[in-house]
N, C-alpha and C positions, 0 to 999 in steps of 0.2 A: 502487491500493495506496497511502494514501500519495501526495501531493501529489506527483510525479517528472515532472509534461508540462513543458515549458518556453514558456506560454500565446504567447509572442509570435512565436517560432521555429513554434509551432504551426498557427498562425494562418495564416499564410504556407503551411503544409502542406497546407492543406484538410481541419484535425481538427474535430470538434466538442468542445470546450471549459469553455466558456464556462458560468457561472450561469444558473439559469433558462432554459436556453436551450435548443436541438433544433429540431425540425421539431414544428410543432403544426399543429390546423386551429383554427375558429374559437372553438370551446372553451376554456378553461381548465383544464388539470389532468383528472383523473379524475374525472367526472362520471355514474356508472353504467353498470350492464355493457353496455346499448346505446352508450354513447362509443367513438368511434373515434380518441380519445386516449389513450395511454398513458403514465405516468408514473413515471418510473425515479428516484429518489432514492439518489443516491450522495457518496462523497469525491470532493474536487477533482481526482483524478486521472483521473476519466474522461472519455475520448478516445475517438471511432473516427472510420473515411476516411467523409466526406458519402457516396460515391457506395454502400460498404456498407450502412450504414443506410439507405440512399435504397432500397436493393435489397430490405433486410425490408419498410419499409414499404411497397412497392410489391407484394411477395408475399401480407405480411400483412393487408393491406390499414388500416393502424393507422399512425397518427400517432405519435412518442415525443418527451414532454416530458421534458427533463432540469434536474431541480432537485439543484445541486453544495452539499453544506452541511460546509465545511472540512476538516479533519481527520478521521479515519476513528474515532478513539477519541470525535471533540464529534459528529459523524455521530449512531453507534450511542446515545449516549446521550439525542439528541432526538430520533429516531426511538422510542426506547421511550415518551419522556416522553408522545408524540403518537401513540402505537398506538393508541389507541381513535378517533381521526378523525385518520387519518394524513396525509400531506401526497402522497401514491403511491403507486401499486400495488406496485412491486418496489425490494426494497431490495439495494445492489450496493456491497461494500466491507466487510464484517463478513468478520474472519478468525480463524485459530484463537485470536489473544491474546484476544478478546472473547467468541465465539460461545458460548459456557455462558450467560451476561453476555444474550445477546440470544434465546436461547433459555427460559432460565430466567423472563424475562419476558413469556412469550408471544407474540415480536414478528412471528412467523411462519406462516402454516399449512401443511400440509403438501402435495406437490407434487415427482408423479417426472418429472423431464424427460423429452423427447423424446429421443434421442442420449446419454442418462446412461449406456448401457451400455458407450460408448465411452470412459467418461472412466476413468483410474487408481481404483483401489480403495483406494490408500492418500490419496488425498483427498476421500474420501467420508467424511467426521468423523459424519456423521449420516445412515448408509445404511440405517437399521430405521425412520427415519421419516421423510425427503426433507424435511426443514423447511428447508433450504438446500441448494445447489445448489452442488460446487464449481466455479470458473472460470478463474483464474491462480493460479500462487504464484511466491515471488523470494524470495531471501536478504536481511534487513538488515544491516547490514557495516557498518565506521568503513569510511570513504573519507578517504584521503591527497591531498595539492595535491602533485604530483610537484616542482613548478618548490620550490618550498618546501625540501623536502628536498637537493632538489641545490646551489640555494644556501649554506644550511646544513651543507653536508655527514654529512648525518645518514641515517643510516637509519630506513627510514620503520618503526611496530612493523606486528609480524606479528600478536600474539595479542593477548587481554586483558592475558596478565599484562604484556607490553611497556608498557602504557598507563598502568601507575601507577608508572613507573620517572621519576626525575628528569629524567634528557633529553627527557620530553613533558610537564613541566611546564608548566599554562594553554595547551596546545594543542588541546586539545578541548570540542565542543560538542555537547552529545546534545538531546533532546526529553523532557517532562516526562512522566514513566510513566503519569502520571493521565488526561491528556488526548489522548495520540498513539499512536498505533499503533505507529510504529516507537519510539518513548520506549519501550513498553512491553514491544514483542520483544525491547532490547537487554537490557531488566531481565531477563527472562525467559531471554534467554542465558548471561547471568550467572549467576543460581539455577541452569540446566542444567548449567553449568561447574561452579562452586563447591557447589553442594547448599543446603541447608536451611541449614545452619549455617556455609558457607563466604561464601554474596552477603554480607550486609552488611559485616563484615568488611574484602571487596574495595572497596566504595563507599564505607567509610570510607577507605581507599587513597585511589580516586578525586577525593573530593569533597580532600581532602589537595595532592593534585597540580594540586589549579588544575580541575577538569570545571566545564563553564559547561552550566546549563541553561535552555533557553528552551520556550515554548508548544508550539509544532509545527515541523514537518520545514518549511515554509516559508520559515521566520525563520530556522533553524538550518542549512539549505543556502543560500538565495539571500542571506540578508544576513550570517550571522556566518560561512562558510566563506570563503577565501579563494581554493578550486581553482574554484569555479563561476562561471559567466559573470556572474554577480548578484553573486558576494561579490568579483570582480574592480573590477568597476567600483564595486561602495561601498567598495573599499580594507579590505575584511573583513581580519582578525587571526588567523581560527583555522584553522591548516592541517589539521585533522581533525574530523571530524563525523559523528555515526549516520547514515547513508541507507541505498543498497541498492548490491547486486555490480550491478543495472542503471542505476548513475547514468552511471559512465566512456563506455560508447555514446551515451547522451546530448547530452553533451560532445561525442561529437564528430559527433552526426546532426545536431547542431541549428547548430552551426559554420557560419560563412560568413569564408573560406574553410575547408574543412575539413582539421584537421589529419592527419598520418600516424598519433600515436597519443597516447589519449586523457590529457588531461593532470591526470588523475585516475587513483587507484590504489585498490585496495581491499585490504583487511588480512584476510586469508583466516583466520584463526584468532580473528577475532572473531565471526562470522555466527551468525544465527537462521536457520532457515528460517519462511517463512509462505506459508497456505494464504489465497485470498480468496474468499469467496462470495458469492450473490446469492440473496435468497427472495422469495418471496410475501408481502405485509403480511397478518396477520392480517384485518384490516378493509379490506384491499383494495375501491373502490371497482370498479375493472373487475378482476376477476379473471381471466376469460377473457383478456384483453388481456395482463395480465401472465405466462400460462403462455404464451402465444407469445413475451414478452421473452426468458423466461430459457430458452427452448429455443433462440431465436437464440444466450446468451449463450455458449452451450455448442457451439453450430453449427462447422462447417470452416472457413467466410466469416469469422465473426466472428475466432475462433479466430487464424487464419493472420493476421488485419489487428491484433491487438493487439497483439503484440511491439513494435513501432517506434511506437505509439503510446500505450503505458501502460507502457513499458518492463518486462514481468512475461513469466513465459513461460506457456503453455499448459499446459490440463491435458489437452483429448481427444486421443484416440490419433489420429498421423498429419495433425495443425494443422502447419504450415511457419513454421519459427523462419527469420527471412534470415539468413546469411552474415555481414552487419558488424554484426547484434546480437552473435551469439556471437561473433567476434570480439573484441568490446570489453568485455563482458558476460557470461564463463560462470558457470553458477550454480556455488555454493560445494560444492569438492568432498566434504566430511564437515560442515555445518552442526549447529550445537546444535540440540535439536530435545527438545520435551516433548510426554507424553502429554495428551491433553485434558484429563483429568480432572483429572490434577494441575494444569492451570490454573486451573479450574473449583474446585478445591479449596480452593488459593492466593494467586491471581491478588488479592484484594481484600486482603487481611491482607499478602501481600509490598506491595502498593502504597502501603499506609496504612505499616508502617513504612519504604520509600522516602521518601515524603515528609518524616516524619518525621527520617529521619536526613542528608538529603541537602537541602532545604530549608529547614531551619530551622536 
Protein backbone atom coordinates (compact mmCIF):
# COMPACT_ATOMS: atom_id res chain seq x y z
CA UNK A 1 0.00 0.00 0.00
CA UNK A 2 1.95 2.75 -0.35
CA UNK A 3 5.60 2.80 0.31
CA UNK A 4 5.40 1.74 4.65
CA UNK A 5 8.49 -1.29 4.56
CA UNK A 6 11.34 0.31 6.15
CA UNK A 7 13.83 -1.47 3.26
CA UNK A 8 16.93 -1.57 5.60
CA UNK A 9 15.31 -2.89 8.98
CA UNK A 10 13.79 -5.22 6.38
CA UNK A 11 16.45 -6.58 5.03
CA UNK A 12 17.72 -7.70 8.14
CA UNK A 13 14.21 -9.46 8.47
CA UNK A 14 14.46 -11.92 5.67
CA UNK A 15 11.56 -9.84 3.61
CA UNK A 16 11.73 -9.62 -0.08
CA UNK A 17 11.85 -5.99 -0.93
CA UNK A 18 13.85 -4.97 -3.20
CA UNK A 19 13.36 -3.75 -7.07
CA UNK A 20 13.42 -5.99 -9.70
CA UNK A 21 14.07 -8.43 -7.55
CA UNK A 22 12.38 -12.10 -6.08
CA UNK A 23 13.41 -15.58 -6.93
CA UNK A 24 13.62 -16.22 -10.74
CA UNK A 25 15.04 -19.06 -12.84
CA UNK A 26 17.08 -18.48 -15.81
CA UNK A 27 14.53 -16.57 -17.57
CA UNK A 28 13.67 -13.10 -17.72
CA UNK A 29 10.32 -11.91 -16.80
CA UNK A 30 7.25 -13.61 -18.40
CA UNK A 31 8.01 -15.24 -21.30
CA UNK A 32 4.88 -17.32 -22.24
CA UNK A 33 2.36 -19.57 -20.81
CA UNK A 34 5.02 -22.48 -20.85
CA UNK A 35 7.46 -19.99 -18.41
CA UNK A 36 7.85 -21.03 -15.24
CA UNK A 37 8.51 -17.53 -14.28
CA UNK A 38 6.10 -15.25 -12.89
CA UNK A 39 5.94 -11.76 -12.70
CA UNK A 40 4.24 -9.79 -10.18
CA UNK A 41 4.46 -5.90 -10.72
CA UNK A 42 3.61 -3.94 -7.85
CA UNK A 43 4.21 -0.47 -5.47
CA UNK A 44 7.27 -0.27 -3.31
CA UNK A 45 5.64 -1.76 -0.62
CA UNK A 46 5.71 -5.19 -1.31
CA UNK A 47 7.26 -7.40 1.18
CA UNK A 48 6.80 -11.10 2.14
CA UNK A 49 8.87 -13.77 4.62
CA UNK A 50 11.72 -15.66 1.74
CA UNK A 51 10.62 -19.01 3.34
CA UNK A 52 6.50 -18.13 2.36
CA UNK A 53 7.24 -17.49 -1.03
CA UNK A 54 9.90 -20.20 -1.16
CA UNK A 55 6.84 -22.48 -0.03
CA UNK A 56 4.38 -21.15 -3.13
CA UNK A 57 7.00 -21.64 -5.36
CA UNK A 58 7.92 -24.93 -4.30
CA UNK A 59 3.95 -26.00 -4.29
CA UNK A 60 3.56 -23.97 -7.41
CA UNK A 61 6.08 -25.11 -8.91
CA UNK A 62 6.67 -21.15 -10.44
CA UNK A 63 9.47 -18.95 -10.05
CA UNK A 64 8.16 -14.97 -8.95
CA UNK A 65 9.88 -12.03 -10.41
CA UNK A 66 9.11 -8.99 -8.62
CA UNK A 67 9.31 -5.63 -10.51
CA UNK A 68 8.65 -2.58 -7.52
CA UNK A 69 7.67 0.71 -9.75
CA UNK A 70 7.29 3.62 -6.80
CA UNK A 71 4.25 4.97 -5.77
CA UNK A 72 1.09 3.18 -6.19
CA UNK A 73 -0.79 6.33 -7.92
CA UNK A 74 2.99 6.41 -10.77
CA UNK A 75 2.49 2.37 -10.56
CA UNK A 76 -1.09 2.25 -11.78
CA UNK A 77 -0.51 4.87 -14.27
CA UNK A 78 2.40 2.99 -16.16
CA UNK A 79 1.03 -0.07 -15.85
CA UNK A 80 -2.02 1.31 -18.16
CA UNK A 81 0.54 3.26 -20.18
CA UNK A 82 2.18 -0.30 -20.96
CA UNK A 83 -1.08 -2.62 -21.01
CA UNK A 84 -0.72 -3.71 -24.41
CA UNK A 85 2.94 -5.40 -23.80
CA UNK A 86 2.92 -5.12 -20.10
CA UNK A 87 6.04 -5.58 -18.12
CA UNK A 88 3.98 -8.73 -15.90
CA UNK A 89 1.47 -10.84 -15.39
CA UNK A 90 -0.17 -9.67 -12.15
CA UNK A 91 -0.53 -6.40 -11.03
CA UNK A 92 -0.73 -5.82 -6.91
CA UNK A 93 -1.32 -2.24 -5.42
CA UNK A 94 -4.35 -0.74 -7.32
CA UNK A 95 -6.81 0.36 -4.55
CA UNK A 96 -10.30 1.89 -4.32
CA UNK A 97 -8.79 5.67 -4.99
CA UNK A 98 -7.64 4.43 -8.51
CA UNK A 99 -9.45 1.33 -9.51
CA UNK A 100 -12.41 2.75 -11.97
CA UNK A 101 -8.95 4.74 -13.27
CA UNK A 102 -7.48 1.03 -13.98
CA UNK A 103 -10.50 -0.60 -14.87
CA UNK A 104 -11.82 2.00 -17.12
CA UNK A 105 -8.76 1.21 -19.16
CA UNK A 106 -8.92 -2.13 -19.73
CA UNK A 107 -5.78 -3.00 -17.44
CA UNK A 108 -7.20 -6.26 -16.30
CA UNK A 109 -8.96 -9.54 -17.39
CA UNK A 110 -11.14 -11.22 -15.64
CA UNK A 111 -10.32 -13.96 -12.96
CA UNK A 112 -12.37 -15.58 -9.83
CA UNK A 113 -9.78 -16.62 -7.33
CA UNK A 114 -9.38 -19.67 -5.72
CA UNK A 115 -10.32 -18.90 -1.82
CA UNK A 116 -12.34 -15.64 -2.93
CA UNK A 117 -15.20 -16.98 -1.10
CA UNK A 118 -13.46 -16.45 2.03
CA UNK A 119 -12.65 -13.06 1.59
CA UNK A 120 -15.28 -10.17 3.08
CA UNK A 121 -18.01 -9.04 0.62
CA UNK A 122 -17.60 -5.61 1.35
CA UNK A 123 -14.19 -5.67 -0.38
CA UNK A 124 -15.04 -7.26 -3.34
CA UNK A 125 -15.56 -3.54 -5.32
CA UNK A 126 -15.82 -5.66 -8.55
CA UNK A 127 -17.51 -9.01 -7.47
CA UNK A 128 -19.89 -9.28 -10.98
CA UNK A 129 -16.70 -9.42 -12.75
CA UNK A 130 -13.41 -10.55 -10.84
CA UNK A 131 -11.25 -8.09 -12.75
CA UNK A 132 -9.36 -7.57 -9.37
CA UNK A 133 -8.88 -9.45 -6.52
CA UNK A 134 -9.29 -7.81 -3.10
CA UNK A 135 -6.06 -8.46 -0.59
CA UNK A 136 -5.32 -5.88 2.34
CA UNK A 137 -6.83 -2.74 3.31
CA UNK A 138 -5.34 -0.02 6.13
CA UNK A 139 -6.46 3.40 7.09
CA UNK A 140 -4.51 6.55 5.82
CA UNK A 141 -4.27 9.03 8.84
CA UNK A 142 -1.90 12.27 9.55
CA UNK A 143 0.44 10.64 12.00
CA UNK A 144 1.95 12.89 14.84
CA UNK A 145 5.92 12.88 16.28
CA UNK A 146 4.80 12.35 19.86
CA UNK A 147 8.35 13.67 21.35
CA UNK A 148 7.28 16.82 19.32
CA UNK A 149 4.28 17.55 20.93
CA UNK A 150 5.38 16.98 24.38
CA UNK A 151 8.18 19.28 24.01
CA UNK A 152 6.01 21.72 22.79
CA UNK A 153 3.41 21.18 25.05
CA UNK A 154 0.92 21.07 22.69
CA UNK A 155 -1.63 18.88 21.94
CA UNK A 156 -1.42 16.80 19.02
CA UNK A 157 -4.91 17.48 16.56
CA UNK A 158 -7.46 14.89 16.53
CA UNK A 159 -9.57 15.54 13.32
CA UNK A 160 -9.22 17.61 10.13
CA UNK A 161 -10.75 20.47 11.33
CA UNK A 162 -7.74 20.60 14.15
CA UNK A 163 -5.36 20.85 11.29
CA UNK A 164 -6.03 24.30 9.92
CA UNK A 165 -6.21 25.90 13.41
CA UNK A 166 -3.25 28.28 13.94
CA UNK A 167 -1.26 26.08 16.58
CA UNK A 168 -0.33 23.61 13.39
CA UNK A 169 0.65 26.21 11.43
CA UNK A 170 3.61 24.74 8.78
CA UNK A 171 3.49 21.53 10.65
CA UNK A 172 2.31 19.31 8.08
CA UNK A 173 3.34 17.44 5.13
CA UNK A 174 0.98 15.37 2.82
CA UNK A 175 1.58 13.76 -0.73
CA UNK A 176 0.58 15.25 -4.14
CA UNK A 177 -3.23 13.92 -5.06
CA UNK A 178 -2.07 13.44 -8.54
CA UNK A 179 0.61 11.12 -8.09
CA UNK A 180 0.23 9.01 -4.69
CA UNK A 181 -2.06 7.00 -3.38
CA UNK A 182 -2.11 8.13 0.04
CA UNK A 183 -2.01 12.07 -1.56
CA UNK A 184 -5.07 11.04 -2.98
CA UNK A 185 -7.04 9.13 -0.09
CA UNK A 186 -6.26 12.06 2.23
CA UNK A 187 -8.04 14.28 -0.61
CA UNK A 188 -10.71 11.95 -0.89
CA UNK A 189 -11.28 12.07 2.87
CA UNK A 190 -11.71 15.50 2.85
CA UNK A 191 -14.46 15.55 -0.03
CA UNK A 192 -16.08 12.52 2.35
CA UNK A 193 -15.81 14.94 5.27
CA UNK A 194 -16.60 18.17 3.71
CA UNK A 195 -18.80 17.18 0.49
CA UNK A 196 -18.76 18.56 -2.88
CA UNK A 197 -18.92 22.00 -1.93
CA UNK A 198 -17.30 22.01 1.54
CA UNK A 199 -13.12 20.27 0.25
CA UNK A 200 -11.76 23.09 -1.36
CA UNK A 201 -12.83 25.51 0.91
CA UNK A 202 -11.04 23.28 3.71
CA UNK A 203 -7.65 23.31 1.36
CA UNK A 204 -7.98 26.70 0.92
CA UNK A 205 -7.67 26.65 5.08
CA UNK A 206 -4.98 24.17 4.63
CA UNK A 207 -2.65 25.37 2.03
CA UNK A 208 -3.19 28.99 4.46
CA UNK A 209 -1.82 27.30 7.41
CA UNK A 210 1.59 26.47 6.04
CA UNK A 211 0.45 22.13 4.32
CA UNK A 212 3.80 21.37 2.51
CA UNK A 213 3.44 19.02 -0.38
CA UNK A 214 5.84 16.70 -1.78
CA UNK A 215 5.75 13.72 -4.63
CA UNK A 216 5.06 10.49 -2.52
CA UNK A 217 4.79 8.97 0.90
CA UNK A 218 8.56 8.26 0.63
CA UNK A 219 9.89 11.77 0.78
CA UNK A 220 6.98 12.95 2.99
CA UNK A 221 7.57 10.08 5.82
CA UNK A 222 11.32 9.31 5.77
CA UNK A 223 12.74 12.65 4.82
CA UNK A 224 10.19 15.63 5.72
CA UNK A 225 8.60 13.89 8.99
CA UNK A 226 10.37 14.31 12.01
CA UNK A 227 8.68 11.21 14.12
CA UNK A 228 10.33 8.64 11.66
CA UNK A 229 13.56 6.93 12.05
CA UNK A 230 14.46 8.65 8.41
CA UNK A 231 13.22 12.08 9.20
CA UNK A 232 15.18 11.75 12.67
CA UNK A 233 18.32 11.42 11.42
CA UNK A 234 17.87 14.12 8.52
CA UNK A 235 16.76 16.34 11.34
CA UNK A 236 13.15 16.67 9.43
CA UNK A 237 10.91 19.89 10.61
CA UNK A 238 7.55 18.50 10.09
CA UNK A 239 5.91 16.87 13.05
CA UNK A 240 2.96 15.64 11.11
CA UNK A 241 2.37 13.92 7.81
CA UNK A 242 -0.32 11.74 5.59
CA UNK A 243 0.71 7.96 6.13
CA UNK A 244 -1.33 5.23 7.67
CA UNK A 245 -2.86 4.15 11.38
CA UNK A 246 -0.02 1.11 10.32
CA UNK A 247 2.98 3.40 10.42
CA UNK A 248 3.35 3.70 14.68
CA UNK A 249 4.07 -0.42 14.73
CA UNK A 250 6.40 0.08 12.36
CA UNK A 251 8.35 2.38 14.60
CA UNK A 252 8.49 0.20 16.82
CA UNK A 253 8.95 -3.54 14.85
CA UNK A 254 11.64 -2.11 13.06
CA UNK A 255 13.58 -0.44 16.36
CA UNK A 256 16.68 -1.68 17.59
CA UNK A 257 16.38 -1.50 20.70
CA UNK A 258 12.75 -1.59 20.75
CA UNK A 259 10.76 0.94 22.37
CA UNK A 260 7.74 0.26 25.00
CA UNK A 261 5.64 2.45 22.86
CA UNK A 262 5.58 3.70 19.51
CA UNK A 263 6.72 7.14 19.14
CA UNK A 264 4.34 8.03 16.67
CA UNK A 265 0.70 8.88 17.06
CA UNK A 266 -2.15 8.86 14.69
CA UNK A 267 -4.94 11.38 14.55
CA UNK A 268 -8.02 9.13 14.52
CA UNK A 269 -10.48 11.75 13.06
CA UNK A 270 -8.42 12.23 10.02
CA UNK A 271 -8.50 8.67 8.24
CA UNK A 272 -9.60 7.18 4.86
CA UNK A 273 -10.12 3.86 4.74
CA UNK A 274 -8.40 1.87 1.50
CA UNK A 275 -8.97 -1.30 -0.11
CA UNK A 276 -5.73 -2.74 -2.18
CA UNK A 277 -5.90 -5.22 -4.99
CA UNK A 278 -4.21 -7.43 -7.14
CA UNK A 279 -5.41 -8.53 -11.06
CA UNK A 280 -4.50 -10.41 -13.97
CA UNK A 281 -2.81 -7.99 -16.89
CA UNK A 282 -4.84 -7.99 -19.54
CA UNK A 283 -1.96 -9.10 -22.04
CA UNK A 284 -0.56 -11.24 -19.37
CA UNK A 285 2.13 -13.21 -20.84
CA UNK A 286 1.82 -16.33 -18.50
CA UNK A 287 -1.54 -16.14 -17.49
CA UNK A 288 -1.84 -19.40 -15.92
CA UNK A 289 1.06 -18.52 -13.76
CA UNK A 290 -0.54 -15.43 -12.71
CA UNK A 291 -4.00 -17.06 -11.55
CA UNK A 292 -1.75 -19.14 -9.12
CA UNK A 293 -0.11 -15.62 -7.94
CA UNK A 294 -3.25 -14.08 -6.85
CA UNK A 295 -4.79 -17.11 -5.43
CA UNK A 296 -1.51 -17.39 -3.24
CA UNK A 297 -2.30 -13.63 -2.68
CA UNK A 298 -5.39 -14.29 -1.03
CA UNK A 299 -4.12 -17.63 0.51
CA UNK A 300 -4.01 -18.13 4.92
CA UNK A 301 0.06 -18.46 4.42
CA UNK A 302 0.20 -15.26 2.60
CA UNK A 303 -2.52 -13.65 4.39
CA UNK A 304 -1.25 -14.24 8.19
CA UNK A 305 2.57 -13.23 6.86
CA UNK A 306 1.55 -9.72 5.65
CA UNK A 307 0.69 -7.72 8.57
CA UNK A 308 4.26 -7.26 9.90
CA UNK A 309 5.49 -7.16 6.62
CA UNK A 310 3.38 -4.53 4.39
CA UNK A 311 1.92 -3.16 7.57
CA UNK A 312 -2.05 -3.45 6.08
CA UNK A 313 -4.37 -5.89 7.49
CA UNK A 314 -6.01 -8.87 5.81
CA UNK A 315 -9.01 -9.29 4.03
CA UNK A 316 -9.67 -13.42 4.11
CA UNK A 317 -11.63 -14.69 6.83
CA UNK A 318 -9.61 -16.05 9.76
CA UNK A 319 -5.60 -14.76 8.21
CA UNK A 320 -3.82 -14.14 12.07
CA UNK A 321 -3.25 -10.26 12.64
CA UNK A 322 0.04 -10.63 15.64
CA UNK A 323 -0.61 -9.22 18.89
CA UNK A 324 2.10 -6.19 18.62
CA UNK A 325 0.68 -5.09 15.15
CA UNK A 326 -2.70 -4.50 16.76
CA UNK A 327 -1.06 -3.28 19.46
CA UNK A 328 0.64 -0.39 18.02
CA UNK A 329 -1.67 -0.20 14.89
CA UNK A 330 -5.51 -0.70 15.25
CA UNK A 331 -7.39 0.21 12.31
CA UNK A 332 -9.52 3.54 12.46
CA UNK A 333 -12.46 2.95 14.44
CA UNK A 334 -15.21 5.20 12.03
CA UNK A 335 -12.73 5.97 8.90
CA UNK A 336 -14.20 8.30 6.06
CA UNK A 337 -14.99 6.09 3.45
CA UNK A 338 -16.58 6.79 -0.26
CA UNK A 339 -18.51 4.87 -2.56
CA UNK A 340 -16.83 3.81 -5.81
CA UNK A 341 -18.49 5.34 -7.99
CA UNK A 342 -18.34 8.49 -6.60
CA UNK A 343 -14.61 8.19 -7.07
CA UNK A 344 -14.99 7.06 -10.34
CA UNK A 345 -17.27 9.90 -10.79
CA UNK A 346 -14.91 12.67 -9.28
CA UNK A 347 -11.70 11.37 -8.60
CA UNK A 348 -10.25 13.21 -12.01
CA UNK A 349 -12.10 16.78 -11.80
CA UNK A 350 -11.59 16.91 -7.71
CA UNK A 351 -7.85 16.28 -8.60
CA UNK A 352 -7.45 18.73 -11.43
CA UNK A 353 -8.89 21.49 -9.17
CA UNK A 354 -6.54 20.22 -6.15
CA UNK A 355 -3.87 20.98 -8.03
CA UNK A 356 -5.00 23.74 -9.19
CA UNK A 357 -5.87 25.42 -5.95
CA UNK A 358 -3.28 24.10 -3.76
CA UNK A 359 -0.29 24.02 -6.26
CA UNK A 360 -0.21 26.92 -7.89
Amino acid sequence: MHTKTFVAAAVGLGLITLSACGSSDSGSGSDGQGSKTVTLVSHSSWAVSKDVLAAFEKDSGYKVKVLEDGDAGQAVNKAILTKDNPQGDVFFGVDNTLLSRALDNGLFQSYEAQGLDQVGADYQLDKDEHRVTPVDYGDICVNYDKQYFADHKLAPPATLDDLVKPAYKNLLVTENASTSSPGLGFLLGTAARYGDDGWQDYWTKLKANGVKVVDGWEQAYNEEFSGSAGGKAAKAERPLVVSYASSPPAEVIYADPKPKTAPTGVAEGTCFRQIEFAGLLSNAKNAEGGKKLIDFLISQKFQSDMPLNMFVYPVTEGAQVPAEFTAYGPAAKDPETMDPAKIAENRDDWVKAWTSLVLK
